[in-house]
C-alpha positions in Angstrom: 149.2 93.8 30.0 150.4 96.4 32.7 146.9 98.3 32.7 145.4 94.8 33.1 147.4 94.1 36.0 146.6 97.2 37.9 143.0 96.7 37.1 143.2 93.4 38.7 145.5 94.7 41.8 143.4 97.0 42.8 140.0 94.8 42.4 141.8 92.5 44.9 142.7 95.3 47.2 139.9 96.3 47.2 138.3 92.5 47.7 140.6 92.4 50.8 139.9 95.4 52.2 136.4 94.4 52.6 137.6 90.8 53.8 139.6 92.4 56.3 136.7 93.8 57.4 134.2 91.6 57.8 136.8 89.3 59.6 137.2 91.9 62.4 133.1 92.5 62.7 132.7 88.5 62.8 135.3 88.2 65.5 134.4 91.5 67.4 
């Protein structure tokens, strides 16, 4: 359960770090 959740944590860090990313290209 605990490894799961890090797994999954760090897939949607990861997810928003490239978000976060494309948001500021897009409004730049």
């Amino acid at each position: 359960m605990m490894r799961q959740r890090e797994k999954i944590t760090r897939r949607v860090n990861g997810k928003n770090a490239a978000l976060s990313a494309g948001n500021g290209k897009e409004k730049g």
